[in-house]
N, C-alpha and C positions, 0 to 999 in steps of 0.2 A: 424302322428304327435304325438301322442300320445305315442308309441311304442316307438320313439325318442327320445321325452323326458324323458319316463323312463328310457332305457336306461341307459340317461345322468346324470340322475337322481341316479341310481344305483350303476353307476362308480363311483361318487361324493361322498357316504356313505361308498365303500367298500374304499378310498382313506382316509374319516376319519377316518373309524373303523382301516386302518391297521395304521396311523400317530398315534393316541389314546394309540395304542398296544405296538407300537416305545417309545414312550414316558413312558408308567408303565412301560416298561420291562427296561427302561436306568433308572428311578426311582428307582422299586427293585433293579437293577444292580449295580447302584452307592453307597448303604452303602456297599453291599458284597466288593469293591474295597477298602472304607475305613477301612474297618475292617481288612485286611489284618495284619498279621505280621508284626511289622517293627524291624528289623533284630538292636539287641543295639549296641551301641555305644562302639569299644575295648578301654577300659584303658590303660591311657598310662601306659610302666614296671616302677616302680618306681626303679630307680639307688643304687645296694645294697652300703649300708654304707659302707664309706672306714675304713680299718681295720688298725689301727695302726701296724705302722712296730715291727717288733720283736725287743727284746735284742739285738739280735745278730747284728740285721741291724743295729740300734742304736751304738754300739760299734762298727762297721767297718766306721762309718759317723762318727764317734767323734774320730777315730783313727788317720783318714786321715787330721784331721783339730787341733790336740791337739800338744800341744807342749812342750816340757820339756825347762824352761829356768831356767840356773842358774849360777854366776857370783862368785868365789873365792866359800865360804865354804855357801853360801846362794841359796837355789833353791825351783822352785816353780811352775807353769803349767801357760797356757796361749792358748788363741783360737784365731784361723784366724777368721778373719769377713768379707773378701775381696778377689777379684784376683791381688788387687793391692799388698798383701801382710801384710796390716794391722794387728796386735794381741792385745789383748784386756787381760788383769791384773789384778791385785791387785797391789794398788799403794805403799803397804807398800814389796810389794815383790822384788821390784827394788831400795828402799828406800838406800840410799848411795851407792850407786854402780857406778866403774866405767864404768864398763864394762860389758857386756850382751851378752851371747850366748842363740843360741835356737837350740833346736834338735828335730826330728819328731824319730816315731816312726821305727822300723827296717833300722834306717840311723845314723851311731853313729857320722855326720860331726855335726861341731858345724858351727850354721848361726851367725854371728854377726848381732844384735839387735841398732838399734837406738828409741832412746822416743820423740814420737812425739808431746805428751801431756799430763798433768798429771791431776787429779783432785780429792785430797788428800782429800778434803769434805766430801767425797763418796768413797774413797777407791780405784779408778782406775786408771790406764796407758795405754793409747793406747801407741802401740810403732808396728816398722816397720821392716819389715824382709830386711835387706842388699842384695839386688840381686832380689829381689821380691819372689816371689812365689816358690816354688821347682816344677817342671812336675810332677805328679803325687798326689799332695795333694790340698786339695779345702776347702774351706770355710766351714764354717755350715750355716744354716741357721738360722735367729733369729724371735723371737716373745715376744711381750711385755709381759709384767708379767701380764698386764688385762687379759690374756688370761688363767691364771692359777684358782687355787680354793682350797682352804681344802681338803683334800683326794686326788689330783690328783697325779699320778704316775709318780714319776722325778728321771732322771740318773745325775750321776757328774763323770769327769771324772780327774784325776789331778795325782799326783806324791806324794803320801803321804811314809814319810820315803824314799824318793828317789826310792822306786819301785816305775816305771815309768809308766805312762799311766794306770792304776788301775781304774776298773770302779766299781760304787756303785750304788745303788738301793733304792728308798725308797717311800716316799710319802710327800705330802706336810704338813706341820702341822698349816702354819697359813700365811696368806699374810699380808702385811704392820705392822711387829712389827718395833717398831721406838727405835731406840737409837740416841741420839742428834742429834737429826731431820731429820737423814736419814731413812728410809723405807726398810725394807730387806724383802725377803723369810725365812723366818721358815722350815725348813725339818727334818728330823731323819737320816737324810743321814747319812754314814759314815764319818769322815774328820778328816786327821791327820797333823802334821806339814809338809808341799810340797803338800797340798790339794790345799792352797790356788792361787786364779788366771783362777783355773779351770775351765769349763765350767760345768752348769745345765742345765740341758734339759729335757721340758714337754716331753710326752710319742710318742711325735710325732720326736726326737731326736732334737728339735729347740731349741737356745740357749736363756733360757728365764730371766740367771742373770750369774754370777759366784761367786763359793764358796771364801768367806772373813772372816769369823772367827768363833768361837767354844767356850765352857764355858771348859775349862780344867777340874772342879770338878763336872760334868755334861755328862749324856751322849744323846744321842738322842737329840742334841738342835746344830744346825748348820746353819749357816744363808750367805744368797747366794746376792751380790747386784746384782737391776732387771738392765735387761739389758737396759730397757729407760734410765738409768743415762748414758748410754753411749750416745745414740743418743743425748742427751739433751748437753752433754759437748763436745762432741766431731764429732757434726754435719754436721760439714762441712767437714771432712777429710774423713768420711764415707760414704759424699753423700747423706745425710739424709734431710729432710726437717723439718720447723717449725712444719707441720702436726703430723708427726710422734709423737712428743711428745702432741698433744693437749690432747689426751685421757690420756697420762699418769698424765698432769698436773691435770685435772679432778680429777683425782683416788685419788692423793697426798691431793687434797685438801679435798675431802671426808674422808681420814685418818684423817687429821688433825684435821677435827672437831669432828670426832669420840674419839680421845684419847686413842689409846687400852694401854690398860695396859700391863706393860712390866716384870707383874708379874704373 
């Protein structure tokens, strides 16, 4: 009996002693498994900054979308905005005219020109290419003049002295100088008489106004209207929406409380 219950007795301790053992060793065991390495976290690649196109890009984009217009002994440049065939002006540069041709570059046919709108306020003419679009030539693209700054790096492309398609380089030297109430770009650009109507383009080759006028007894002082004045007058023939100009009208009115001095 006795013998028995030791035995039974014995089994019963060496069943604690090893459950005991089970237990400290999954105790010890358990921080070693927390402790482990935990292998970090890959960063995502951050997306290298897009590189503004070249010159050269720039000049093949403005090649394809510039246009030489000019009517009897008056001529001047002019940009597509559209595949409907849309061009976009200077409104003093169609000013009494009957009649309107337009010519792209390495194409000497003359497009007869229709005006589809003018808004002398501001200095612009949208007007329409006869036949639409030519194969081979496309639009530019545009971008509010919000989008510009002091210092920033702008092309102009236009017909100064009737050499055609001429491109110029410069920097921006001041946004919203106002002369009787309208709002221009400032540049240093080059610009000579058949500048005007041209397109300006941030560094990105987008058409952010076109060249409108010059001080003759001055040099480095040339002023481009932004291309919101288009969208804003000429809205609806381009597809444009009220949006489009909410931010510009913002900008204007920020100008106007400012007052910059046009000195």
């Amino acid at each position: 009996m006795y013998s028995s219950v030791a035995r039974s007795t014995a089994r019963a301790v060496r069943a604690v002693v090893l459950f005991v053992a089970g237990v400290v060793a999954g105790v010890l065991y358990l921080p070693r498994v927390a402790t482990l390495p935990v292998p970090a976290a890959q960063a995502e690649p951050r997306p290298a900054p897009q590189q503004p196109p070249s010159a050269r890009d720039v000049a093949a984009r403005a090649l394809a979308s510039t246009v030489f217009l000019h009517g009897g002994s008056v001529y001047g440049a002019g940009v597509v905005l559209d595949r409907a065939g849309h061009v976009l002006t200077c409104d003093h540069v169609i000013d009494g005219l009957d009649h309107i041709d337009a010519s792209f570059d390495g194409d000497a046919k003359a497009i007869p020109v229709r005006v589809v709108a003018r808004a002398g306020d501001v200095d612009l003419a949208l007007l329409e290419l006869v036949g639409g679009l030519p194969a081979g030539r496309a639009p530019l693209a545009t971008a509010s003049v919000t989008s510009v700054a002091m210092g920033d790096a702008v092309y102009a492309m236009g017909s100064p002295r009737k050499m055609r398609f001429s491109l110029s380089h410069g920097i921006v030297s001041y946004v919203g100088r106002e002369f009787d109430g309208t709002y221009y770009v400032q540049t240093d650009l080059s610009a000579n008489g058949g500048s005007s109507g041209g397109p300006v383009m941030n560094e990105r080759g987008e058409v952010v106004g076109v060249s409108s006028f010059i001080f003759h007894d001055s040099e480095g002082l040339t002023f481009a209207v932004p291309i919101d004045y288009a969208w804003e007058k000429f809205g609806a023939a381009l597809g444009r929406s009220a949006r489009d100009g909410r931010r510009f009208r913002e900008w204007l009115d920020a100008r106007a409380r400012v007052a910059p001095s046009k000195t």
